[in-house]
N, C-alpha and C positions, 0 to 999 in steps of 0.2 A: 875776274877782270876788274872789280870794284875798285880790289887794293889795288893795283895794277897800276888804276891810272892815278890811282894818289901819289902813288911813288913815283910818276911819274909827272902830275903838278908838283910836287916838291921840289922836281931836277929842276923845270923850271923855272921856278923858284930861285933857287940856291944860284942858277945861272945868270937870273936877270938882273939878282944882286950884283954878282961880282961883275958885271960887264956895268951896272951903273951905282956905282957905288953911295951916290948921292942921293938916289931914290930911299922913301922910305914906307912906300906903297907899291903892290902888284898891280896892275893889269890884270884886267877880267881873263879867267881862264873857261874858255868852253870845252869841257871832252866830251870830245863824239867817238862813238865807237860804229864800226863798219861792218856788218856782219854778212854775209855770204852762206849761212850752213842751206842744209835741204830744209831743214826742218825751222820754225818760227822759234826766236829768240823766248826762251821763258826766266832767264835769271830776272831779277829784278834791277831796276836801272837806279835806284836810291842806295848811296853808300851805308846812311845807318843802317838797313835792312841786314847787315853784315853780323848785327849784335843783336843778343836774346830783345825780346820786344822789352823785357820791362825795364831792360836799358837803354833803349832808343834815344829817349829824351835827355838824356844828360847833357848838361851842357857844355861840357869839356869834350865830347864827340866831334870831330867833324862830319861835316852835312854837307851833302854834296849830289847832286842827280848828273847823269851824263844822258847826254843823247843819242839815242839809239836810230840808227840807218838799217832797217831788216832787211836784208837785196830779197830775201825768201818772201815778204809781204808785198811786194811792189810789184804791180804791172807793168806789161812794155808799154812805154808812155807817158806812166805817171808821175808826175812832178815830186821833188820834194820841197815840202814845209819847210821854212826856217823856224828852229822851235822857241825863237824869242825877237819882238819886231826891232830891238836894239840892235841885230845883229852884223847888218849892215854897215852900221857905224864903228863897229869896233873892226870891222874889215877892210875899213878906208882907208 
């Protein structure tokens, strides 16, 4: 799922270029992922975790966390967190 969604901030990426040609900065990208199984999410939600640890830290790596929605961890009722208090703002 990690690479997943790189390739898929890449697209948009590649997309938000060519729709603004003028830009020469991204927009903040949040990936959430949505998860549904029976069973409690156990991959790890950090992209470096993809590569042996004693390459982790390179710094040519991209680094990247996504936020995980477990529906299997949730009670009926319970709220979700937004997992960063900025978030709102980039929603406006």
């Amino acid at each position: 799922m990690r690479f997943r969604l790189l390739k898929y901030m890449c697209r948009m990426g590649d997309e938000f270029f060519k729709q603004r040609p003028e830009q020469s900065e991204l927009p903040p990208i949040l990936p959430v992922v949505f998860y549904q199984g029976e069973r409690a999410w156990l991959p790890s939600t950090e992209f470096a975790d993809l590569f042996p640890a004693a390459e982790r830290e390179q710094s040519f790596l991209p680094r990247f966390t996504h936020y995980l929605i477990d529906q299997s961890a949730l009670t009926p009722g319970s709220a979700l967190v937004p997992p960063f208090p900025c978030i709102g703002g980039w929603l406006a």
